[in-house]
Kinemage of the C-alpha trace (Angstrom):
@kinemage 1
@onewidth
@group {chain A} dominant
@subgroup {mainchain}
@vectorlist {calphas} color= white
{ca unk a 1} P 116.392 34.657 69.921
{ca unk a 2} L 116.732 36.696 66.984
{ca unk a 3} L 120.250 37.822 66.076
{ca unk a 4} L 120.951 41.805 67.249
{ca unk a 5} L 122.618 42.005 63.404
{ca unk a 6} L 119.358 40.706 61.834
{ca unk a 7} L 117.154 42.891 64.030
{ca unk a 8} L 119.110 45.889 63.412
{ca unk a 9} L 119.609 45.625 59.620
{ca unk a 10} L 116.084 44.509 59.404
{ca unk a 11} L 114.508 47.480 60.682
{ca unk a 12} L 116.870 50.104 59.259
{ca unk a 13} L 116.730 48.704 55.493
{ca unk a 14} L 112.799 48.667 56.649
{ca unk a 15} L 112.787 52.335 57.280
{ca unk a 16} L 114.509 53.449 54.216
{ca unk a 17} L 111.674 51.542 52.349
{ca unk a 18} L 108.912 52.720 53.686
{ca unk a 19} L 110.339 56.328 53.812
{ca unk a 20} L 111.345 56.001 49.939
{ca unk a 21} L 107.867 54.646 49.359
{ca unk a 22} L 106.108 57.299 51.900
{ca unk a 23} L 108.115 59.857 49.160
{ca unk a 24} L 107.154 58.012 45.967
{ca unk a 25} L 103.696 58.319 47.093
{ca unk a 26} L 104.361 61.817 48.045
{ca unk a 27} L 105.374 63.098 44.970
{ca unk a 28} L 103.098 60.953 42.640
{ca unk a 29} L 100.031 62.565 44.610
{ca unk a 30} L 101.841 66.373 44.010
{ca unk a 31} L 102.863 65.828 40.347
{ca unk a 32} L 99.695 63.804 38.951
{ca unk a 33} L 97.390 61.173 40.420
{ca unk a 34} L 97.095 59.573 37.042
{ca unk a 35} L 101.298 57.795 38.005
{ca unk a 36} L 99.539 55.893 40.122
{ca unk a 37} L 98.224 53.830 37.341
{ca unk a 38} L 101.620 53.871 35.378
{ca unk a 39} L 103.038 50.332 34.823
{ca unk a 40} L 106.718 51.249 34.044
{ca unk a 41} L 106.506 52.634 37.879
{ca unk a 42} L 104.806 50.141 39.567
{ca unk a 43} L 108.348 47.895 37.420
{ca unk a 44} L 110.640 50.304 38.709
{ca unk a 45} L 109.058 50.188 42.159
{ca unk a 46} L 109.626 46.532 42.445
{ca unk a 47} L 113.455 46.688 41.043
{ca unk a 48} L 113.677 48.890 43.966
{ca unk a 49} L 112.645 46.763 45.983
{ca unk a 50} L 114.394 43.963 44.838
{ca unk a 51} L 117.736 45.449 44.683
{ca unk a 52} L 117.189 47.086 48.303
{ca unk a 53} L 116.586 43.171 49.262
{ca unk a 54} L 119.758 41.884 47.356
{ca unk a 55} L 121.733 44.580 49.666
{ca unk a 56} L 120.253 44.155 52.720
{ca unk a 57} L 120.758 40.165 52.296
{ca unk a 58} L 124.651 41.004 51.204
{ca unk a 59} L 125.137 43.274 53.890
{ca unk a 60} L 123.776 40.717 56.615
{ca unk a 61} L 125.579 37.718 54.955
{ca unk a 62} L 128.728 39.956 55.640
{ca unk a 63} L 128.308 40.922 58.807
{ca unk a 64} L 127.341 37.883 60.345
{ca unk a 65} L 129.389 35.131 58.700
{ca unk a 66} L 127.691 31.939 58.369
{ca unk a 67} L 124.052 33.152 57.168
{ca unk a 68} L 121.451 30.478 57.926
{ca unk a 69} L 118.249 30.185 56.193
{ca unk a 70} L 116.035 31.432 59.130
{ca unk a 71} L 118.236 34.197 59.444
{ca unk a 72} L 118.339 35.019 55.969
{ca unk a 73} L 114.361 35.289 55.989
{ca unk a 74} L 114.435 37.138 59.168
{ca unk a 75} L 116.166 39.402 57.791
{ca unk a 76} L 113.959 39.930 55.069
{ca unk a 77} L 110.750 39.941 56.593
{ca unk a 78} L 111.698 42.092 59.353
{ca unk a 79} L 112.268 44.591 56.826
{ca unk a 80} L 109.226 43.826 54.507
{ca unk a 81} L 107.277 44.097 58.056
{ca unk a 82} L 108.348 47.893 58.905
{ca unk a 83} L 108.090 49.141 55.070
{ca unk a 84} L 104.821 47.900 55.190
{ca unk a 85} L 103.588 49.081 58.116
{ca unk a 86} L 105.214 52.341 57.755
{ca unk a 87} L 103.545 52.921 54.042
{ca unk a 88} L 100.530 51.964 54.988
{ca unk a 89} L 100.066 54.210 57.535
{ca unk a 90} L 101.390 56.910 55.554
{ca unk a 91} L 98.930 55.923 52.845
{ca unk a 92} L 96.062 55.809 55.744
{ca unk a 93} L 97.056 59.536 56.711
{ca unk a 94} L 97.035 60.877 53.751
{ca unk a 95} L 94.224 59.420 51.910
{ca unk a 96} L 91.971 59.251 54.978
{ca unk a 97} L 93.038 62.721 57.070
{ca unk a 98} L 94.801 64.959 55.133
{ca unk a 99} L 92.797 64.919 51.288
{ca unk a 100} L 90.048 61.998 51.352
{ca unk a 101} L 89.228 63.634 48.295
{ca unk a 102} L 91.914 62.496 46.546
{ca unk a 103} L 90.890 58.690 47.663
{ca unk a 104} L 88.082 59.523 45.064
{ca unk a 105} L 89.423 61.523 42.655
{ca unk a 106} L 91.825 58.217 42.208
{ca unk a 107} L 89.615 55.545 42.441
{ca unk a 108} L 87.969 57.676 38.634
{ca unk a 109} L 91.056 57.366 37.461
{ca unk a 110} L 91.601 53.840 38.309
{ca unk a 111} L 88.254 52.775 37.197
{ca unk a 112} L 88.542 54.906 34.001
{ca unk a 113} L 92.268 52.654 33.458
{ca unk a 114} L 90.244 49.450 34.003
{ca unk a 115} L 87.598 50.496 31.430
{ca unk a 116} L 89.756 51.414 29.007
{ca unk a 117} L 92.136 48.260 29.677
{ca unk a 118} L 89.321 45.814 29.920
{ca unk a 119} L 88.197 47.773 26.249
{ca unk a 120} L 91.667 46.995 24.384
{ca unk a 121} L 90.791 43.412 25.604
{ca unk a 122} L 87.302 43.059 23.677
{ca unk a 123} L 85.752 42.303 27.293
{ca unk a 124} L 82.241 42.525 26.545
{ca unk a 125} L 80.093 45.285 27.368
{ca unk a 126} L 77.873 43.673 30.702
{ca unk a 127} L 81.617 42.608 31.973
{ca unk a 128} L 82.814 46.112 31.981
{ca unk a 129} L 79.772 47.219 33.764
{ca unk a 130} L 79.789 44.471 36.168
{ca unk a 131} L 83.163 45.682 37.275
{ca unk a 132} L 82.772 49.686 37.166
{ca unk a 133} L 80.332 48.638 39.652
{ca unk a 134} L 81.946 46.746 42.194
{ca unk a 135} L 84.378 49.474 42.006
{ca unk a 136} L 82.529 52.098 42.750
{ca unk a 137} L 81.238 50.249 45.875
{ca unk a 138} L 84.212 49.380 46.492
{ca unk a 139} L 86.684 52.305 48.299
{ca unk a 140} L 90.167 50.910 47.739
{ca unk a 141} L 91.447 53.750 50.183
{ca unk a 142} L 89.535 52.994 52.647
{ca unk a 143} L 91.254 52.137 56.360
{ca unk a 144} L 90.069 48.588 56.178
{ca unk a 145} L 91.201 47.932 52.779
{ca unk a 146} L 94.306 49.627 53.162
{ca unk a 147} L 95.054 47.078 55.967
{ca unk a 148} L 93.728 44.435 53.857
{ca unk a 149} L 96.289 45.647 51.310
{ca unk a 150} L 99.122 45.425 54.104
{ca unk a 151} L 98.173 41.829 55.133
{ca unk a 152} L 98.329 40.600 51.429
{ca unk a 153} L 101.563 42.493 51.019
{ca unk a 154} L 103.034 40.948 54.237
{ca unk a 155} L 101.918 37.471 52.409
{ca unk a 156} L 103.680 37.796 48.971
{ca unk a 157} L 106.767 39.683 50.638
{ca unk a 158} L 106.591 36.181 52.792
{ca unk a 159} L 106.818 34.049 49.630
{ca unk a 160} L 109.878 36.882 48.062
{ca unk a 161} L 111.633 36.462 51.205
{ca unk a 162} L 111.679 32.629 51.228
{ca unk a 163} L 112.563 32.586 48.019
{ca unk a 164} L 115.716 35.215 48.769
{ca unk a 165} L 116.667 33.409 52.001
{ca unk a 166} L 116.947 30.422 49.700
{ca unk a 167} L 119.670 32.124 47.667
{ca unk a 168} L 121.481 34.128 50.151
{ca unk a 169} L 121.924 31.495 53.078
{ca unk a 170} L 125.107 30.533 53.636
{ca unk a 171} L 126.180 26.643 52.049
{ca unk a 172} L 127.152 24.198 54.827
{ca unk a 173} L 130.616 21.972 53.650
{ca unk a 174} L 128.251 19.145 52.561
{ca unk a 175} L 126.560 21.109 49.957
């Protein structure tokens, strides 16, 4: 039985994330698609989200008292859970039903990044072609591989949040 403290801070610190990010996306797509390819906000993105998870973990700890491993992760990955099924179908509304144009205009800007990344690298010419193609067959926006996204999300915020339950449980006398 999960803990009603765990549940509850779980979702709510789950809800602010995937609101905040529902926003971030918001406002990148009404100022200039290009921020999605910006590295210093895909950094400050993930502080975010790993000071969020150094709260949420303190504020549980509190609360409950004695903070065992399981319910440290609980914790966590209820929260990583909601935020990521809350983005993603934000992400699925609006680059599926509200502008799937923008799912395109994007993916050129994101395969223009790559060029000119894999370019400052010295990848050779048939390698850069090679992968402008599989982009362009590949629609990153798309619902599948939106969901694909989630799942693979779910999976590294799995590995974050044993890693965090690690630090945050609570140390029995012995230890």
């Amino acid at each position: 039985m999960i803990n009603e403290i765990v549940k509850k801070n779980g979702i709510t610190f789950g809800v602010i994330m995937g609101v905040v990010s529902a926003l971030l996306t918001s406002a990148i797509y009404a100022i200039d698609l290009k921020l999605f390819t910006s590295w210093w906000l895909g950094i400050v993105t993930i502080l975010f989200y790993i000071v969020i998870a150094i709260v949420l973990l303190n504020k549980t700890k509190k609360e409950i008292g004695f903070f065992s491993y399981k319910d440290a992760f609980t914790t966590y990955f209820i929260s990583a859970l909601v935020a990521v099924i809350i983005t993603t179908l934000f992400n699925i509304l609006l680059f599926n039903v509200i502008d799937p144009g923008a799912k395109d205009t994007l993916n050129e800007i994101v395969v223009k990044y790559t060029v000119e990344m894999m370019q400052k690298f010295n990848a050779p010419a048939a390698s850069i072609n090679e992968t402008i193609a599989k982009m362009k067959d590949n629609d990153q926006y798309s619902v599948g591989n939106l969901l694909k996204g989630a799942a693979s999300n779910l999976v590294i915020s799995a590995i974050f949040g044993l890693i965090m339950a690690a630090i945050f449980k609570s140390r029995t006398p012995q230890e």
